[in-house]
C-alpha positions as CSV (number, residue, x, y, z in Angstrom):
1,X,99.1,145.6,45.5
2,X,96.4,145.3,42.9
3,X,93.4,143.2,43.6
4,X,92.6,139.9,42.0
5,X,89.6,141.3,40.4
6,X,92.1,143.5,38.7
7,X,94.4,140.5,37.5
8,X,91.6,138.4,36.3
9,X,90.2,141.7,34.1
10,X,93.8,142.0,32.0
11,X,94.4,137.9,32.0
12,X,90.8,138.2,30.5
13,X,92.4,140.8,27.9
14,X,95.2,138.9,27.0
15,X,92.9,135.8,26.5
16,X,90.8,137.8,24.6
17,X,93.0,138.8,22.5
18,X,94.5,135.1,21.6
19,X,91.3,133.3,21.2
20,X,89.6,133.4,18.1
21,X,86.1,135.3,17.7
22,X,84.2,131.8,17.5
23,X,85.6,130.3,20.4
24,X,84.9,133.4,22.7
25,X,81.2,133.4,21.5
26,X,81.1,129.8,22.2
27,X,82.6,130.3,26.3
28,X,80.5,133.5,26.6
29,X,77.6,131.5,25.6
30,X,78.5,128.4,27.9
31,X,78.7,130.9,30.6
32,X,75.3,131.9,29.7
33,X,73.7,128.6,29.8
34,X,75.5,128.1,33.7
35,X,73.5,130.9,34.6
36,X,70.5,130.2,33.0
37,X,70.3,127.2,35.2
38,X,70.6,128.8,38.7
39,X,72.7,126.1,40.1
40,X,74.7,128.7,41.9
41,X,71.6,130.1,43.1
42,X,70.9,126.5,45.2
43,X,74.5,125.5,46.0
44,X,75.6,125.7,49.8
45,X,75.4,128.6,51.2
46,X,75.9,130.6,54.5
47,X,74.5,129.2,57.7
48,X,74.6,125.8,56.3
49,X,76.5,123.1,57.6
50,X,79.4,122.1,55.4
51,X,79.7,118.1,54.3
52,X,82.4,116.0,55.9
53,X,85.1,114.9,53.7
54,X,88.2,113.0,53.5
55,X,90.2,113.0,49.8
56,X,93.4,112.3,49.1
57,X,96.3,115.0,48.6
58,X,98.9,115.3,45.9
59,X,100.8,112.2,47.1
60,X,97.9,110.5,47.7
61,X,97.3,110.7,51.7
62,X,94.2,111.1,52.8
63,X,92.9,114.6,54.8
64,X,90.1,115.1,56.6
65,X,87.8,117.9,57.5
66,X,88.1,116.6,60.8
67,X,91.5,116.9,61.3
68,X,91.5,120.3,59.3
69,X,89.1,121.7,61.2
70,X,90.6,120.5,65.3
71,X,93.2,123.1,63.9
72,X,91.0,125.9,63.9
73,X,88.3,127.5,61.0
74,X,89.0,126.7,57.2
75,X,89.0,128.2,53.9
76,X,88.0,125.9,51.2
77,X,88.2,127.1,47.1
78,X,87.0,124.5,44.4
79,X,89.0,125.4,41.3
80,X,88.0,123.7,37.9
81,X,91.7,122.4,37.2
82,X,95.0,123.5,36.9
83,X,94.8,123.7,33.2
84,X,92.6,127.0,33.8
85,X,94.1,130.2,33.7
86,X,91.6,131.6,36.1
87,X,92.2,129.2,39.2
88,X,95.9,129.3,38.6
89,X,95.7,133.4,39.6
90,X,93.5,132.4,42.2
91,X,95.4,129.7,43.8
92,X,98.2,131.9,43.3
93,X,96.8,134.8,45.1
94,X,95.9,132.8,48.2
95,X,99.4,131.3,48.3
96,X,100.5,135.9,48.5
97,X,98.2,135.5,51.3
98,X,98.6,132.3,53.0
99,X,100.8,133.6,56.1
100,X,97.9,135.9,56.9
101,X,95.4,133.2,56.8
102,X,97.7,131.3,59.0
103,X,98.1,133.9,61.6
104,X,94.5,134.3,62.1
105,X,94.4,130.7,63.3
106,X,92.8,129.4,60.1
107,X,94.3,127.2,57.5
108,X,93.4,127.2,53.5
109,X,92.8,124.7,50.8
110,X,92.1,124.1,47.2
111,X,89.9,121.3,45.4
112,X,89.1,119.8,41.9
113,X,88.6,117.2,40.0
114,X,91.7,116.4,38.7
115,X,93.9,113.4,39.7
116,X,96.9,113.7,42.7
117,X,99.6,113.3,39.7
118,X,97.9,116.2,38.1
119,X,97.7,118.6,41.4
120,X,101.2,117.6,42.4
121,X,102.6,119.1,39.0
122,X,100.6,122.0,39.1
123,X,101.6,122.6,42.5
124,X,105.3,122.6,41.8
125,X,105.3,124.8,38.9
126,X,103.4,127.5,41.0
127,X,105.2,126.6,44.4
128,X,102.3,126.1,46.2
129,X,102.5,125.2,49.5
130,X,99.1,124.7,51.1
131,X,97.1,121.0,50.8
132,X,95.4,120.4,47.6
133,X,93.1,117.5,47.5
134,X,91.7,115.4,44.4
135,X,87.4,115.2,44.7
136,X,87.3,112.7,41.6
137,X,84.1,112.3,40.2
138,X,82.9,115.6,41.8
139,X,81.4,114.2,44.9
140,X,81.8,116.3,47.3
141,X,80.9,119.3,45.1
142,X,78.2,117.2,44.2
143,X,76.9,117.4,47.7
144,X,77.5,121.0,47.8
145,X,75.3,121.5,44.3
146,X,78.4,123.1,42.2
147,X,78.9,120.5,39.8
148,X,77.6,120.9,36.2
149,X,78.2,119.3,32.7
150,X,80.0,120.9,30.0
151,X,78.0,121.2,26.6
152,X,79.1,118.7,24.2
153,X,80.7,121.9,21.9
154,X,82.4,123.1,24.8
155,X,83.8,119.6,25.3
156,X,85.2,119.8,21.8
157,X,86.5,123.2,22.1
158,X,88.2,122.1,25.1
159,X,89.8,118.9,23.4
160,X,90.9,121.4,20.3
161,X,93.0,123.5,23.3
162,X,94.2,120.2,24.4
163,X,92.5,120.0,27.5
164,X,91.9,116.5,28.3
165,X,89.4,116.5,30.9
166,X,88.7,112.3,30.6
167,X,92.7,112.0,31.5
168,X,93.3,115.1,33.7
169,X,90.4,114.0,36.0
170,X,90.7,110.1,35.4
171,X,87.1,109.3,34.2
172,X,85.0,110.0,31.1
173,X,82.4,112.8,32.9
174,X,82.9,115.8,31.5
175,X,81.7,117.5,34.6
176,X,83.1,120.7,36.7
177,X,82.4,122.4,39.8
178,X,81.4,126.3,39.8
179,X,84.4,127.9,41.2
180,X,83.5,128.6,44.7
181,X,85.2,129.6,48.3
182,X,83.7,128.9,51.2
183,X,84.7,130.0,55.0
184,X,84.0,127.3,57.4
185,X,84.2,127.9,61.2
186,X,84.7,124.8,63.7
187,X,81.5,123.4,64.5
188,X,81.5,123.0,60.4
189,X,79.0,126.3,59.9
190,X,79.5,127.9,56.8
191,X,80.4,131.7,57.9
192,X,80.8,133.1,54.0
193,X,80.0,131.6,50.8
194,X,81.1,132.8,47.2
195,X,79.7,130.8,44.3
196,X,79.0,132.4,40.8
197,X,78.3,130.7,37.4
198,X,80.7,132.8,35.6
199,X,84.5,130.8,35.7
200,X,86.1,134.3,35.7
201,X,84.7,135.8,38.5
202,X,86.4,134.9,41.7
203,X,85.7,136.1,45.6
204,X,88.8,139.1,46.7
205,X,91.0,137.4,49.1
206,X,90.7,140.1,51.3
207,X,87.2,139.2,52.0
208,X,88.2,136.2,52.9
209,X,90.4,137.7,55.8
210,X,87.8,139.9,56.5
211,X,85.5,137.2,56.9
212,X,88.3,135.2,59.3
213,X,88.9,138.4,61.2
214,X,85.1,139.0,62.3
215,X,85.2,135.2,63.4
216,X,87.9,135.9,66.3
């Protein structure tokens, strides 16, 4: 079984070699400017207490933390959208996994921006079958400090690939979250934080089930 690491590095190669030279300088250089601002460096971290939330799912009923977490710990991943490749091999990984998560007593799910209408499509097409909630307008991210906004060229780049962030996420921001996966225990602890600036670097899967396995 090869690592998601691994999948990311050749979906990076194929993407590579299908975007022109201008627009790859222009992503590497967005990347660049994430970093340079060390949001990831003061997002949420390990040994802090995770926010509270309740947000609605892809048909629009709300979920709590609360309820998530009477069930047992919880693995949380913000994902920009499903209109990037990246979180779709992601999301897609957990879903490999998702009986493993479940027999360790914890549950897993995925957040972004993007509208229930948007999530529920994206969650047929990849048969996904854990909750995925809609954070519009970025507000529990924003509590958690992953939320930046996108340069105005990389807002025109991503209008040119036809990704219509003011309609996919139902508001004019163009703001994203830092992907990020966090392992929460019951008493809403944070037991493993992942959070880089770079979109195409994602935490292994198997840490997460290392991370549930030390918790039992």
């Amino acid at each position: 079984m090869s690592s998601l690491k691994t999948d990311i590095a050749a979906l990076q190669q194929e993407l590579d070699s299908s975007i022109p030279g201008d627009a790859r300088k222009l992503m590497q250089r967005s990347v660049q400017r994430v970093v340079e601002s060390a949001i990831a460096e003061s997002a949420l971290g390990a040994g802090e207490e995770f926010p509270m939330f309740s947000l609605p799912n892809v048909v629009g009923n709300a979920v709590s933390s609360e309820e998530l977490l009477a069930n047992g710990p919880l693995v949380v991943s913000f994902y920009r959208g499903g209109w990037c490749p990246f979180c779709n091999l992601e999301l897609g990984a957990y879903q490999t996994l998702l009986d493993d998560i479940r027999q360790l007593g914890a549950d897993f799910i995925a957040v972004s921006p993007q509208l229930p209408d948007e999530s529920l499509t994206m969650a047929a097409k990849a048969n996904l079958t854990f909750e995925i909630l809609s954070d519009t307008g970025n507000s529990l991210s924003e509590h958690l400090g992953l939320v930046h906004e996108l340069a105005p060229s990389m807002v025109d780049l991503y209008r040119s690939l036809g990704y219509d962030l003011e309609r996919i996420n139902g508001n004019m921001r163009w703001t994203l979250p830092l992907p990020a996966t966090y392992v929460i225990n019951q008493n809403k602890k944070i037991e493993k934080a992942f959070v880089n600036p770079d979109y195409s670097v994602r935490m292994e899967p198997d840490e997460v089930l290392l991370a549930l396995r030390e918790m039992t």
